[in-house]
N, C-alpha and C positions, 0 to 999 in steps of 0.2 A: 502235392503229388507224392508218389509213394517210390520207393526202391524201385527196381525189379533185377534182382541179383544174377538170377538166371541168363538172361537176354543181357544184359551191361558187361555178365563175362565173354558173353558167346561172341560183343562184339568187339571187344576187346582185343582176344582172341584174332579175331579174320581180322582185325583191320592191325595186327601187329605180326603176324605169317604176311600178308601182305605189301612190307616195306623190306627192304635190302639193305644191308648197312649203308653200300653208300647214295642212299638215296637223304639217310639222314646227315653225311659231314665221317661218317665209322668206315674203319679199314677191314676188310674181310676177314684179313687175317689165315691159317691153314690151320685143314685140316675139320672147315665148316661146315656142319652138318642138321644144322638147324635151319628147319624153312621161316624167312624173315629171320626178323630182328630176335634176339635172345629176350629172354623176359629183365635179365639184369641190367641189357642193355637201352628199353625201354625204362628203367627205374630214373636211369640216371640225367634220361634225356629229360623224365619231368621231374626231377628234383626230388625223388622221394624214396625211400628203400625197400630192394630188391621185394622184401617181405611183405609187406603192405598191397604192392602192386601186385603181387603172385596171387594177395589173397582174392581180390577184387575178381582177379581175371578169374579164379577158381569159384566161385558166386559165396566164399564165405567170410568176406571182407567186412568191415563197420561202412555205414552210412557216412561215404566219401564227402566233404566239406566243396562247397563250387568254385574255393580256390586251387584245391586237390583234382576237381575235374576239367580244371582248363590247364592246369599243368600236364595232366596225360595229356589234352588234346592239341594243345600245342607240342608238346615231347610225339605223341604220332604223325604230327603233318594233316593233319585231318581238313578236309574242305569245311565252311562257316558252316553247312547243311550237316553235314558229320557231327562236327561241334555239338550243334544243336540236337540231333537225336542223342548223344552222350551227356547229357545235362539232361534231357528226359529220364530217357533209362534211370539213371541218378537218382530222379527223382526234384529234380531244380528247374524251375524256369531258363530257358536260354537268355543269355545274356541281349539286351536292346543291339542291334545292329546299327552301327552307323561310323560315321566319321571317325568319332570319338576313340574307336574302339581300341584294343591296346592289342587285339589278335591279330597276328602274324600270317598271311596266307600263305599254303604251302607252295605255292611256285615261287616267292621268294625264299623263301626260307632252304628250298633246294641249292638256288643260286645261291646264298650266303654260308650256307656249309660245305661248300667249295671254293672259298675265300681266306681257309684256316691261316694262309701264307702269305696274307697281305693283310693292310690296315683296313678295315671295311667296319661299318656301322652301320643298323636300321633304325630310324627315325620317324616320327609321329611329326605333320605338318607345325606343329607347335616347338619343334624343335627336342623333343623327349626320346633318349637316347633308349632303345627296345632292345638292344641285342648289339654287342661287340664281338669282332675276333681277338683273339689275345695280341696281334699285332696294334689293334684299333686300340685297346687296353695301352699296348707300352706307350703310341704315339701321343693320346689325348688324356691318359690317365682313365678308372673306372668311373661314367658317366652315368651309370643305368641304377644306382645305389640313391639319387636324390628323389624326392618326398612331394605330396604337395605344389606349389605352385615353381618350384624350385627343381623340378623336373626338365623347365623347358629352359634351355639356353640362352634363349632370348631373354629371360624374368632376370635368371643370374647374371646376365651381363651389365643390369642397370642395379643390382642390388646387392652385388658382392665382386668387389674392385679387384680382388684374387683370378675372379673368372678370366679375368682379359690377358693376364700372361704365358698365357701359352699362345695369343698372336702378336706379329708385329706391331710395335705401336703405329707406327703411320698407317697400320688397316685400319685403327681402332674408331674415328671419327667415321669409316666407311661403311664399318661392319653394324654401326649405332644404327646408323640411319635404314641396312638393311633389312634389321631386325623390328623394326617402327614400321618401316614399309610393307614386310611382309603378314605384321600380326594387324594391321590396320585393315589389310586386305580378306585375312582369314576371318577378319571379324565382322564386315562387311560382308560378306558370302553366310558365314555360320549364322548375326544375329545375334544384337547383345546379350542374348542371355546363355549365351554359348561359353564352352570354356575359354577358348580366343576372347571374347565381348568381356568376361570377368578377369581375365590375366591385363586388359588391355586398365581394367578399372582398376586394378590393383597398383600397377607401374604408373598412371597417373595420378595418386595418393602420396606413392613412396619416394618417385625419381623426379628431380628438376629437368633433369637430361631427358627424359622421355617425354616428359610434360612440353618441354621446347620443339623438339624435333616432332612433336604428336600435331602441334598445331601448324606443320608448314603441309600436312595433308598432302606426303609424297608418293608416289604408290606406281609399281611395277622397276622396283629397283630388284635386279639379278643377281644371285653368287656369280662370283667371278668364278673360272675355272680355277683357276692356281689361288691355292692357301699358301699363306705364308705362316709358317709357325715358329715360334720359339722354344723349342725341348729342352726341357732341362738336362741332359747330359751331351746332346749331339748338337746345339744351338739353333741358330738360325736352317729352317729346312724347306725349301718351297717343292712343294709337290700341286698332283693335278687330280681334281677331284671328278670321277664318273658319276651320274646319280641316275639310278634306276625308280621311276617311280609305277608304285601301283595306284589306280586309280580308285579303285573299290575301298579300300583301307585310307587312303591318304597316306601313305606310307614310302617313303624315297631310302632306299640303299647306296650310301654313299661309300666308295671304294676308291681309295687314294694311291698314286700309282706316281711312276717318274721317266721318264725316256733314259733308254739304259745309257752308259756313259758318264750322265751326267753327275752333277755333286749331290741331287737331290736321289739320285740312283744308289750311292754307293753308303749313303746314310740310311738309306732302307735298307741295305742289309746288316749294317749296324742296330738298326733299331730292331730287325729279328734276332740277333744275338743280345740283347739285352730283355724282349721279350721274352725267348727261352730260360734267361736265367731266373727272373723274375716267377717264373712257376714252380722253377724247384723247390 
């Protein structure tokens, strides 16, 4: 498939006049006189500098890489079909559509850029962390930097003994068996030659612990609502977990929250004053 520079700026273009800062998580700000989003402020929403993206949308850019063009499309909110005609234009086949997929739809991602002020995370049914707030960040540490099969929470909890201190230990036998319950299920549904079916071969290779609990064949065990966590500077913190899922994606928004008053209340607001510092 070839370029077409033309048409890839034009759409660029409308579908970034189109969006309102705060449609993406951005403050208006005064004195705004640009229809949509600024071009610098599209840069930054996909990871790339101001220049680059300017040239693109001008049609005198280089031949965009298809990890350079799902960063735009994810940085504009773009519906899967959007996506898709932007990977043509391009010049790229669109990416396979499925469970699997690591794209973001923009009805959530709306929701979740309105979260900047609480703990909130987007996750893949495998447990692979897509997207934090900077509160999510202070709470659980950066989750979305891991590789490979190491990705999913579930792998790291049976293969690196570090993972489990950020929960109470007495969840720890509960949360095993969660994880066993729930990739059993996913793997069952997907099909062993799924990613779930090869994470599931992988941990009965490497883990004793999962290789045990794999064969008591348990299945429809729930998160509880309330995590209990162990933070390293604020201790012991139990909060309550909402989880928004999309069905198209496989993809659940989990937003962790505490009834005001209480002791799990007043350490969230400790935990945004340590979050803010942590960015400076």
């Amino acid at each position: 498939m070839e370029i077409d520079r033309v048409r890839l700026g034009e759409f660029l273009l409308r579908r970034r006049e189109a969006l309102q800062p705060e449609d993406v998580g951005l403050g208006r700000g005064q004195r705004r006189r640009t229809t949509g989003l600024r071009r610098e402020e599209v840069a930054v929403l996909s990871h790339m500098s101001t220049d680059y993206y300017a040239r693109l949308e001008r049609g005198t850019g280089p031949h965009p890489s298809e990890q350079m063009i799902a960063s735009i499309a994810q940085g504009l909110h773009l519906t899967p079909d959007e996506r898709d005609h932007l990977f043509r234009l391009a010049g790229h086949h669109p990416p396979v559509r499925g469970v699997s997929s690591d794209y973001i739809g923009p009805g959530m991602l709306r929701i979740f850029d309105r979260l900047q002020d609480t703990p909130a995370e987007i996750v893949t049914e495998l447990g692979e962390t897509l997207r934090q707030t900077p509160l999510g960040v202070a709470l659980t540490g950066d989750t979305t930097h891991f590789t490979g099969s190491s990705r999913s929470i579930g792998y790291r909890w049976f293969t690196d003994p570090s993972s489990r201190a950020l929960y109470a230990p007495d969840e720890h036998p509960f949360l095993s068996r969660l994880w066993v319950s729930s990739l059993r299920d996913i793997a069952a549904r997907r099909g062993r030659s799924s990613r779930a079916g090869h994470l599931a071969d992988e941990l009965l290779e490497r883990s004793e612990e999962f290789r045990t609990l794999w064969e008591l064949h348990e299945v429809g065990i729930r998160p509880r609502e309330t995590k209990r966590f162990v933070h390293g500077e604020l201790g012991a913190l139990e909060l309550s977990c909402q989880t928004l899922i999309d069905p198209d994606q496989s993809h659940a928004l989990l937003v962790y929250t505490a009834s005001p008053g209480s002791e799990g209340y007043e350490k969230l607001q400790l935990l945004s004053v340590i979050g803010a510092s942590s960015l400076r």
